[in-house]
Biopython code that builds the backbone (N, CA, C, O; Angstrom):
import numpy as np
from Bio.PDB.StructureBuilder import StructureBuilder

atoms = [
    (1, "UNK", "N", (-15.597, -15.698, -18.591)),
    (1, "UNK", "CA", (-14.409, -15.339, -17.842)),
    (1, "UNK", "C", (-14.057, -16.479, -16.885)),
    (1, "UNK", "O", (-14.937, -17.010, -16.208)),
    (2, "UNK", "N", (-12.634, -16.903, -16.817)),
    (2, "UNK", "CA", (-12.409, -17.919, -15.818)),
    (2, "UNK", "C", (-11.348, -17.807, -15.255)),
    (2, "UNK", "O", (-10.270, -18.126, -15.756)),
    (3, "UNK", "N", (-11.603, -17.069, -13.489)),
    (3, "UNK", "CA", (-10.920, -16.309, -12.950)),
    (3, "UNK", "C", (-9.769, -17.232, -12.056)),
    (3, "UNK", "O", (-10.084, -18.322, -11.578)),
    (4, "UNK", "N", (-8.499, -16.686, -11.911)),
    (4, "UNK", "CA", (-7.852, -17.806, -11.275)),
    (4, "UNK", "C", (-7.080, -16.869, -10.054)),
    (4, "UNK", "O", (-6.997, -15.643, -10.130)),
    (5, "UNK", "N", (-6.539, -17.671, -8.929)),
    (5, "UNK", "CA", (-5.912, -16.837, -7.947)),
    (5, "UNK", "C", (-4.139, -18.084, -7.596)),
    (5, "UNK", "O", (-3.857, -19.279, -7.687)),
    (6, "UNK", "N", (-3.369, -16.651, -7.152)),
    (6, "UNK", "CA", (-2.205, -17.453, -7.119)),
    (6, "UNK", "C", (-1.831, -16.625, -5.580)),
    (6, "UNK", "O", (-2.577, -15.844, -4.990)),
    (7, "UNK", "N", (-0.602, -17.017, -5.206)),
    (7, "UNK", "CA", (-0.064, -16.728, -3.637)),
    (7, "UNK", "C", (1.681, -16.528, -4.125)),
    (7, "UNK", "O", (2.180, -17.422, -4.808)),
    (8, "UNK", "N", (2.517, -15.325, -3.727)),
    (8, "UNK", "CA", (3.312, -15.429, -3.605)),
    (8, "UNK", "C", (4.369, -14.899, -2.894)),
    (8, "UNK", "O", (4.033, -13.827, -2.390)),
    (9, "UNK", "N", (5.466, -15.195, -2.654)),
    (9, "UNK", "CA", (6.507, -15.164, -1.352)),
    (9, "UNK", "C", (7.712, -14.926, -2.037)),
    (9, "UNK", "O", (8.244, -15.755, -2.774)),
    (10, "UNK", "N", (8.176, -13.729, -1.785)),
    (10, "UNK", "CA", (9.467, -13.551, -2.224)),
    (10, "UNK", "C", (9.442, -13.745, -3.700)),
    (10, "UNK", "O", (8.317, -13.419, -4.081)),
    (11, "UNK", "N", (9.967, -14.020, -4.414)),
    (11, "UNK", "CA", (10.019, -14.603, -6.336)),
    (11, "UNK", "C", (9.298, -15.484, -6.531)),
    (11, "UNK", "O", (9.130, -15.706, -7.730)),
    (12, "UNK", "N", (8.446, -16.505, -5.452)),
    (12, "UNK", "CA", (8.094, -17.608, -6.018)),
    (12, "UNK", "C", (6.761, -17.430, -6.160)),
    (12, "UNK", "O", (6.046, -16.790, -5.389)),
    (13, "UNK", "N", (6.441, -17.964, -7.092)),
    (13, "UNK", "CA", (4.664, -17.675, -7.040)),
    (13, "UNK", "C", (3.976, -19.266, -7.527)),
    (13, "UNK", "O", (4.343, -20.095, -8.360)),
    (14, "UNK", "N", (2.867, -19.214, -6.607)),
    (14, "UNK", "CA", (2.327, -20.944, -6.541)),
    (14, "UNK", "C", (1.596, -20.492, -7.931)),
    (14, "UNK", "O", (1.291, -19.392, -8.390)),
    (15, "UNK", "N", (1.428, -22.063, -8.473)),
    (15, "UNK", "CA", (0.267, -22.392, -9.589)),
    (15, "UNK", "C", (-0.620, -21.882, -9.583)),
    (15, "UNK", "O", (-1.033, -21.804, -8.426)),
    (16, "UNK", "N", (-1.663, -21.125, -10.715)),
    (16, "UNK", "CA", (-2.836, -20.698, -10.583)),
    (16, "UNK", "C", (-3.795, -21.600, -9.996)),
    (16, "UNK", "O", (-3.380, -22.758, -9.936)),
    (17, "UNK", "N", (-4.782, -21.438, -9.614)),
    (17, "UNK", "CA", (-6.187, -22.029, -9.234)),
    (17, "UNK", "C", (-6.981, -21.965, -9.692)),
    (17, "UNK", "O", (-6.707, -20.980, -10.377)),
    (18, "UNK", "N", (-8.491, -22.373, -10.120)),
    (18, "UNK", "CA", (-9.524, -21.626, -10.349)),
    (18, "UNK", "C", (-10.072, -21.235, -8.687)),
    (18, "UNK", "O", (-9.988, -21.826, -7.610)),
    (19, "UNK", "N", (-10.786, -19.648, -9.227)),
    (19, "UNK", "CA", (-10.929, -18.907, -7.588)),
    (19, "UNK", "C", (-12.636, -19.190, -7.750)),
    (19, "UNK", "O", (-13.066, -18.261, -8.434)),
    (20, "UNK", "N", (-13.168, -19.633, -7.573)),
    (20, "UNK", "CA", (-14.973, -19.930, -6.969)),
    (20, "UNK", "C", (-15.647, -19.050, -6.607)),
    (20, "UNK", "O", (-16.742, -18.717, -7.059)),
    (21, "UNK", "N", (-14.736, -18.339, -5.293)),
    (21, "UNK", "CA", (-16.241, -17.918, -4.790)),
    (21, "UNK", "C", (-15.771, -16.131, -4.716)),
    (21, "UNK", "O", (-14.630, -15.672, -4.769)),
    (22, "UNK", "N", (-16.816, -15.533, -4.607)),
    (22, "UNK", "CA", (-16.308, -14.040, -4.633)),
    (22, "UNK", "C", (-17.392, -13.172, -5.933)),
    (22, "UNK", "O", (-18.441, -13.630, -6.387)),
    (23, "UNK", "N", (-16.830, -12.016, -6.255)),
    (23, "UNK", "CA", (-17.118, -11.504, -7.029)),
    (23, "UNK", "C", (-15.979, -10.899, -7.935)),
    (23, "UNK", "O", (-14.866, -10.539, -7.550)),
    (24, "UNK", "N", (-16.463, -10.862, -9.168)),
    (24, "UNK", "CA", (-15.352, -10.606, -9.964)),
    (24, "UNK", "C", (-15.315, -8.878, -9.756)),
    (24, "UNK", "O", (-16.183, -8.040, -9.514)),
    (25, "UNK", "N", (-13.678, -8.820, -10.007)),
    (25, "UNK", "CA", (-12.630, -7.836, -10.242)),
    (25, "UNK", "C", (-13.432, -6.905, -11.370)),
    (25, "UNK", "O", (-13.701, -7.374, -12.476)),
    (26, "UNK", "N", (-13.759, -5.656, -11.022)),
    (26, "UNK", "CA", (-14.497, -4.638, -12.285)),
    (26, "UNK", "C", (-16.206, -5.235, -12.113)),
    (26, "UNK", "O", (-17.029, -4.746, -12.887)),
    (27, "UNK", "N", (-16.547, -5.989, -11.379)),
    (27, "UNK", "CA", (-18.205, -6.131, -11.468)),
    (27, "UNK", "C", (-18.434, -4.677, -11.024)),
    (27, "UNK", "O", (-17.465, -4.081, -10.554)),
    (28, "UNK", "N", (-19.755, -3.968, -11.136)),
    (28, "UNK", "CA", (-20.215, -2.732, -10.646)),
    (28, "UNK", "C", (-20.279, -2.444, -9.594)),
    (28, "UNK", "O", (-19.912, -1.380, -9.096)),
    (29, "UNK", "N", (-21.033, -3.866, -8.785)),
    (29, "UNK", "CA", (-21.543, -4.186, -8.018)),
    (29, "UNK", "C", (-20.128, -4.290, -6.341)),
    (29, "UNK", "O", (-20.629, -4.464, -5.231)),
    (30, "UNK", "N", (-18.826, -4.184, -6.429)),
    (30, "UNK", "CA", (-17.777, -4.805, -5.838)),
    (30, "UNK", "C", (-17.400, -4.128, -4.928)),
    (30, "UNK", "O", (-16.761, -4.583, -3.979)),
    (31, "UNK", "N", (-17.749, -2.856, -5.068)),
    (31, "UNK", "CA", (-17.240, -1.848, -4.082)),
    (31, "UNK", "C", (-18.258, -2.273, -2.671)),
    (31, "UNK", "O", (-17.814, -2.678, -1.596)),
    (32, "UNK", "N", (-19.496, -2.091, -2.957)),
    (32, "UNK", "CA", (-20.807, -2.073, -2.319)),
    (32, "UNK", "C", (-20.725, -3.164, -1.368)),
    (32, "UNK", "O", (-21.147, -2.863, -0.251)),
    (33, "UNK", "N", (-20.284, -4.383, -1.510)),
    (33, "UNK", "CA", (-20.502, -5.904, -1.139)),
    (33, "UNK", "C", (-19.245, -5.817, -0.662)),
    (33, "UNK", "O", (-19.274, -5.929, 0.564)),
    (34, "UNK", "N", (-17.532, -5.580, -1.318)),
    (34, "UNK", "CA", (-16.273, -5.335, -0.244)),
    (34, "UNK", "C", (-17.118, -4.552, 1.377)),
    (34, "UNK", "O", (-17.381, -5.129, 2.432)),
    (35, "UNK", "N", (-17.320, -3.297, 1.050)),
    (35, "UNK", "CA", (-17.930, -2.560, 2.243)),
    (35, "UNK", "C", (-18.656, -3.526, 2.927)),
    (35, "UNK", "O", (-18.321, -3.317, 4.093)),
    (36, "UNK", "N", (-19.244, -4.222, 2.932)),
    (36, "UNK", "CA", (-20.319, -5.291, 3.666)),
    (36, "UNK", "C", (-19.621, -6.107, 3.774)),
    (36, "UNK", "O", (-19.560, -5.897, 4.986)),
    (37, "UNK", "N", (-18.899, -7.011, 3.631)),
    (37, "UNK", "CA", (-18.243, -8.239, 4.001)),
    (37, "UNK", "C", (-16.915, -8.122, 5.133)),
    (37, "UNK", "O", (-16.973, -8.661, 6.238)),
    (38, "UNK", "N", (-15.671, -7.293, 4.638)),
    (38, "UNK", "CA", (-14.586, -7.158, 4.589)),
    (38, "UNK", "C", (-14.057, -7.043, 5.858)),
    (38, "UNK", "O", (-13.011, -7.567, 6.241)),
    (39, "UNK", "N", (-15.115, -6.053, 6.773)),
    (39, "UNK", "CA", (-14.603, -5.838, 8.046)),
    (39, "UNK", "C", (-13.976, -6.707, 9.045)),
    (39, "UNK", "O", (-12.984, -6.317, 9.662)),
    (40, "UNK", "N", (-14.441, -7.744, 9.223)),
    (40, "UNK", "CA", (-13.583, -8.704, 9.798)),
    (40, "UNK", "C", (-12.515, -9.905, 9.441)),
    (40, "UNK", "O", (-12.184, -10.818, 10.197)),
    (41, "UNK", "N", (-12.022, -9.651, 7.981)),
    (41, "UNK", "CA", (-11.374, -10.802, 6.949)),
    (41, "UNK", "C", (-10.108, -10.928, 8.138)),
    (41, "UNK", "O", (-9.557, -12.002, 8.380)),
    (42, "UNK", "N", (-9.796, -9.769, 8.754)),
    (42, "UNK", "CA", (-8.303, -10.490, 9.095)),
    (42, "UNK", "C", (-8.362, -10.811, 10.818)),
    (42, "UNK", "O", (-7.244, -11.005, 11.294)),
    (43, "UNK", "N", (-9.319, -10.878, 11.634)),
    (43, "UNK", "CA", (-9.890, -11.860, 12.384)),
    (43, "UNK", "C", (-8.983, -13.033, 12.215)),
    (43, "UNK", "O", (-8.964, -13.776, 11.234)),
    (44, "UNK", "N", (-8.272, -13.112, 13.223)),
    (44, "UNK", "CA", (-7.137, -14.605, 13.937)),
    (44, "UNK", "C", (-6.070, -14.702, 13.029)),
    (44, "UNK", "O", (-5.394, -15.727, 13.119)),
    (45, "UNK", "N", (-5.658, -13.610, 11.900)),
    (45, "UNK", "CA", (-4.814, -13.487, 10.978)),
    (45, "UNK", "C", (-3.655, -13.323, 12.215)),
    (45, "UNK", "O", (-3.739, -12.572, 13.187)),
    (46, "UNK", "N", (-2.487, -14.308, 11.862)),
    (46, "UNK", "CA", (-1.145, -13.653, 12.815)),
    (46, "UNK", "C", (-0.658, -12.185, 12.288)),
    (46, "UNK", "O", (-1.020, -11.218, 12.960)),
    (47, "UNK", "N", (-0.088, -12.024, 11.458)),
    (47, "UNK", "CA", (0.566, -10.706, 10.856)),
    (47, "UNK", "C", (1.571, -10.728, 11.175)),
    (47, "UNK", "O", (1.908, -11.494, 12.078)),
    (48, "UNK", "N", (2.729, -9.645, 10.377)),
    (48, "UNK", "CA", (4.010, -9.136, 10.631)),
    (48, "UNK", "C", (4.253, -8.084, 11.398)),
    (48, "UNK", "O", (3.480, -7.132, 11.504)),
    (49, "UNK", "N", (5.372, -8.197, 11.994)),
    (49, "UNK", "CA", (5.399, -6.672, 12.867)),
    (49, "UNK", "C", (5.928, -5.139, 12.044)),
    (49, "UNK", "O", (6.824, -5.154, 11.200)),
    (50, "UNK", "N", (5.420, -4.251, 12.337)),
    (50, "UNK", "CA", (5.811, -3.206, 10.986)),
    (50, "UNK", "C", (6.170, -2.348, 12.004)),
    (50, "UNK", "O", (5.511, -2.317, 13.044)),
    (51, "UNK", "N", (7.454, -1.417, 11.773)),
    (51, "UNK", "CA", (8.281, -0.538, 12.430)),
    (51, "UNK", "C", (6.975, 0.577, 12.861)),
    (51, "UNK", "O", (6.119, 0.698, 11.985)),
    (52, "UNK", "N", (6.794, 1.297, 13.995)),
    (52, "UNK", "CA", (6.288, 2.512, 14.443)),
    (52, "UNK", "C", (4.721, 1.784, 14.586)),
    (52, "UNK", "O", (3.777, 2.566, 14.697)),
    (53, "UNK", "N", (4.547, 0.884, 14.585)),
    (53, "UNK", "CA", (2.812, 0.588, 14.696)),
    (53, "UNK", "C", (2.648, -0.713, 16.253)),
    (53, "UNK", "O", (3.067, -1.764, 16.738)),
    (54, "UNK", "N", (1.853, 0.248, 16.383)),
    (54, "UNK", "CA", (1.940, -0.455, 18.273)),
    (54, "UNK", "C", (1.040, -2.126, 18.087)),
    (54, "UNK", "O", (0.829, -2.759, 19.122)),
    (55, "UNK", "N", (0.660, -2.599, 16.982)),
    (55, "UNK", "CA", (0.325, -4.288, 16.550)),
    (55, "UNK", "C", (0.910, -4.689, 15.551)),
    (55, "UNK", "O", (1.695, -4.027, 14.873)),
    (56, "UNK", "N", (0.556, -5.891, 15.359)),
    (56, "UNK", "CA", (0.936, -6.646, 14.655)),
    (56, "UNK", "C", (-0.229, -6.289, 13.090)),
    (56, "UNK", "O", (-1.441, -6.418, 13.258)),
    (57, "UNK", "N", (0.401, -5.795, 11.465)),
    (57, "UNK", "CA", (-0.307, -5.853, 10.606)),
    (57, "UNK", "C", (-0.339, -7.273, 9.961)),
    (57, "UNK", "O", (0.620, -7.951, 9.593)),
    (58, "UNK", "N", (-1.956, -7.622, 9.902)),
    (58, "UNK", "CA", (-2.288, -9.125, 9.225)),
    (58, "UNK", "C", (-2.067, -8.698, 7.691)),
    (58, "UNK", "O", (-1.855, -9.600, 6.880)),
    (59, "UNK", "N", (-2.102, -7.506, 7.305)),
    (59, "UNK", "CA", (-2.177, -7.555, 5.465)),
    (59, "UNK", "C", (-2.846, -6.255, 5.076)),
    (59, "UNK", "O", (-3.457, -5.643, 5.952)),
    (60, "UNK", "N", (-2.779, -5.703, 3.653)),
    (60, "UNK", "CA", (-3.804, -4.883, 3.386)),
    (60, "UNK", "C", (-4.729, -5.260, 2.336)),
    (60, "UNK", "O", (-4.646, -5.862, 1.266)),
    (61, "UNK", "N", (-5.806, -4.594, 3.138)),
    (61, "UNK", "CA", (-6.964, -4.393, 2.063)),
    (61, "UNK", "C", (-7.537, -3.187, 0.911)),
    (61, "UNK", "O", (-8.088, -2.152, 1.287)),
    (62, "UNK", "N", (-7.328, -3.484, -0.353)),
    (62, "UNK", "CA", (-7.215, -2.642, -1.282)),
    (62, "UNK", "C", (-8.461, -2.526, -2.030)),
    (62, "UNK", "O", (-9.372, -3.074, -1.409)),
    (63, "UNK", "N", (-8.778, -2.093, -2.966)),
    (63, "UNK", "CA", (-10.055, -1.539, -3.642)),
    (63, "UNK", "C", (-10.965, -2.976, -3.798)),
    (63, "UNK", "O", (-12.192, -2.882, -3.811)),
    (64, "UNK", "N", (-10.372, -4.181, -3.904)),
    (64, "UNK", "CA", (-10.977, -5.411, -4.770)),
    (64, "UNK", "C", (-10.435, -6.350, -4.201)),
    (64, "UNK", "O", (-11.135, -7.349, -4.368)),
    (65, "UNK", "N", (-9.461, -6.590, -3.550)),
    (65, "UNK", "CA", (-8.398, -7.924, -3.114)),
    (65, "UNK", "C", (-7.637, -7.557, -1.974)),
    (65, "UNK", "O", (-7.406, -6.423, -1.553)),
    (66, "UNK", "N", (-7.204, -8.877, -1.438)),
    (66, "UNK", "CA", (-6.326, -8.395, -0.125)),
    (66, "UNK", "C", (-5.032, -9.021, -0.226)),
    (66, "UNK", "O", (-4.805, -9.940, -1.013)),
    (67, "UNK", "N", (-4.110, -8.489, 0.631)),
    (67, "UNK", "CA", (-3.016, -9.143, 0.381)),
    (67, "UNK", "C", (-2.646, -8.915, 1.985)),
    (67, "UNK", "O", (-2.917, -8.104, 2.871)),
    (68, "UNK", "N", (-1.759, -10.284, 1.796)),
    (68, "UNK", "CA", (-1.624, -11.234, 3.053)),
    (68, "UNK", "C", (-0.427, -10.887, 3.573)),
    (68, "UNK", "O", (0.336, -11.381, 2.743)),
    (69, "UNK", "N", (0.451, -10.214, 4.633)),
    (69, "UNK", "CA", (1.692, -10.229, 5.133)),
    (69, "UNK", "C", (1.650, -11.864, 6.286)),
    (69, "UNK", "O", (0.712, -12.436, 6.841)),
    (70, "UNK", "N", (3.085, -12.133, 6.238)),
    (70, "UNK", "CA", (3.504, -13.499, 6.846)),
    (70, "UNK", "C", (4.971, -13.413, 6.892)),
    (70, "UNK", "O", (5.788, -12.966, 6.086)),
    (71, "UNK", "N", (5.075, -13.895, 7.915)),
    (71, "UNK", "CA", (7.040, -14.186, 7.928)),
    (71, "UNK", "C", (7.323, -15.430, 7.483)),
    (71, "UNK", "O", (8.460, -15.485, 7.015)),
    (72, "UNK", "N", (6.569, -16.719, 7.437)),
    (72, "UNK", "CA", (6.708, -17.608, 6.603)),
    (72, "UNK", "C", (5.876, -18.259, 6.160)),
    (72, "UNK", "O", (4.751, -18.010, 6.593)),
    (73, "UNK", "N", (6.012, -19.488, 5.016)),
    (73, "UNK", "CA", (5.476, -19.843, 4.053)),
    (73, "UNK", "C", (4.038, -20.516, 5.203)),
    (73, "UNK", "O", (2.843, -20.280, 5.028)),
    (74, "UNK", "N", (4.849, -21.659, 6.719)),
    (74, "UNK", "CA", (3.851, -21.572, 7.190)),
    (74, "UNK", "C", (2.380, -20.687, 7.392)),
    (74, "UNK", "O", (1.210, -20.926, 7.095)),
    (75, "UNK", "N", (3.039, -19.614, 8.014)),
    (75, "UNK", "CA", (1.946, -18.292, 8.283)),
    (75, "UNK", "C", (1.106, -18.206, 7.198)),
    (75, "UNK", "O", (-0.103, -18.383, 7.348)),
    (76, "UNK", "N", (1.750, -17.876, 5.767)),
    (76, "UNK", "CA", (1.265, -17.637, 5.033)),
    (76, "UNK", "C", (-0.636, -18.527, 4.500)),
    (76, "UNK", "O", (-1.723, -18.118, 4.092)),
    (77, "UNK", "N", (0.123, -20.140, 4.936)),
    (77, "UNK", "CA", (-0.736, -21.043, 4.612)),
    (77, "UNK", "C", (-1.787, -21.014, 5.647)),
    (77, "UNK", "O", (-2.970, -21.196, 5.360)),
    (78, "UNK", "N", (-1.497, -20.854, 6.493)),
    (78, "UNK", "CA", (-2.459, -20.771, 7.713)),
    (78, "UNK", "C", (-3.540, -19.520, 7.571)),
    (78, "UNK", "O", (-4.757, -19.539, 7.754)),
    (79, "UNK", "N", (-2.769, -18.549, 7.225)),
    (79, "UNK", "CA", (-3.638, -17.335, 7.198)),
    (79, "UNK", "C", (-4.652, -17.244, 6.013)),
    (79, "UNK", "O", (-5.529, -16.382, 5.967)),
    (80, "UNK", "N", (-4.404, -18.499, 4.762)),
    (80, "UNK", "CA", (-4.977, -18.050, 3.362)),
    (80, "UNK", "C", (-5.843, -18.987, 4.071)),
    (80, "UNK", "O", (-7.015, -18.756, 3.773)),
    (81, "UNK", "N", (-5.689, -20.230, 5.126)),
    (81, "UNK", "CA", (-7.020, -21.388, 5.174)),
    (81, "UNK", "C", (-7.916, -20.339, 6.288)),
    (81, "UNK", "O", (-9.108, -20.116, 6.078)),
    (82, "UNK", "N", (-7.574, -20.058, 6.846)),
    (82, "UNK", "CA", (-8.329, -18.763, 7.670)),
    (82, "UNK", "C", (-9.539, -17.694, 6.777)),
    (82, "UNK", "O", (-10.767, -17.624, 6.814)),
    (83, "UNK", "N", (-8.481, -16.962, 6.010)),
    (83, "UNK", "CA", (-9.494, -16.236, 4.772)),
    (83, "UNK", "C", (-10.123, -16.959, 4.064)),
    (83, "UNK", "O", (-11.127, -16.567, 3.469)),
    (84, "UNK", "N", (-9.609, -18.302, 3.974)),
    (84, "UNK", "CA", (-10.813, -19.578, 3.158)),
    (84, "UNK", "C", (-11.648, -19.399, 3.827)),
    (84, "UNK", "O", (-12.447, -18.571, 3.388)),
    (85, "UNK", "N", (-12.080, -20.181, 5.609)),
    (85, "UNK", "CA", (-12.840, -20.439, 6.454)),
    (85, "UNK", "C", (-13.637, -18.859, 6.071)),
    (85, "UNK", "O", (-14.714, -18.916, 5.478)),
    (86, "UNK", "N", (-13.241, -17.931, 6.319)),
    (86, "UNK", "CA", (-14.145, -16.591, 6.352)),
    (86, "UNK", "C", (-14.886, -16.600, 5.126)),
    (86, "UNK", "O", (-15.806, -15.787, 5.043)),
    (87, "UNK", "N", (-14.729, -17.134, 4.450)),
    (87, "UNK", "CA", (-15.178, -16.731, 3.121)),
    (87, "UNK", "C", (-16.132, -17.483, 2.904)),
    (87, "UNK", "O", (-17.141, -17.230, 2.246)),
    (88, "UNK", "N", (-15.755, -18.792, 3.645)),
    (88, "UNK", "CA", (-16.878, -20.058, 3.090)),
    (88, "UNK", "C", (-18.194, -19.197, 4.089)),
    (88, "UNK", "O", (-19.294, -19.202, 3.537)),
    (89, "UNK", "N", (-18.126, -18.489, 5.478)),
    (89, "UNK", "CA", (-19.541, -18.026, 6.038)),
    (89, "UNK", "C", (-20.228, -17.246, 5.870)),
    (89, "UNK", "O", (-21.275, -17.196, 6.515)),
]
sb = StructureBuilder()
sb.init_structure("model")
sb.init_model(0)
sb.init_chain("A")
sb.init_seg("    ")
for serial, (resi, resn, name, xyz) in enumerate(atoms, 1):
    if name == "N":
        sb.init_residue(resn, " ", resi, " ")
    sb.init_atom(name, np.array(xyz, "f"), 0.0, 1.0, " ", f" {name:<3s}", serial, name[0])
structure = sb.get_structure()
């Protein structure tokens, strides 16, 4: 299997990658290790402001993957080298 990750904004979606580090999507094992890691991924994340919520949301986190809210492409980049940095510790 050779897993790849992409980023996208509005219609545009960047080039695939190969994604390194992590665990794959459907391992058994993914639920167990999300629960252990995850809690702090969005740590210094800026986020968007969302109607009726008294902060700012950095993104959600879903069964296997997260996804990133940003008002722009900046943010966006900043926040994925951020979830890099977290990921590399």
């Amino acid at each position: 299997m050779d897993p790849k990750i992409s980023f996208s904004t509005g219609y545009d979606v960047s080039k695939s990658s190969k994604y390194l580090y992590g665990i794959l999507q459907g391992f058994p094992a993914s639920p167990v290790l999300f629960d252990f890691y995850i809690n702090d991924v969005f740590k210094d994340i800026i986020g968007v402001e969302v109607p009726d919520l008294n902060k700012k949301n950095p993104g959600l986190l879903l069964a296997d993957y997260v996804d990133l809210l940003a008002t722009s492409k900046e943010n966006l980049q900043k926040s994925s080298e951020t979830i890099n940095a977290w990921s590399d510790t």
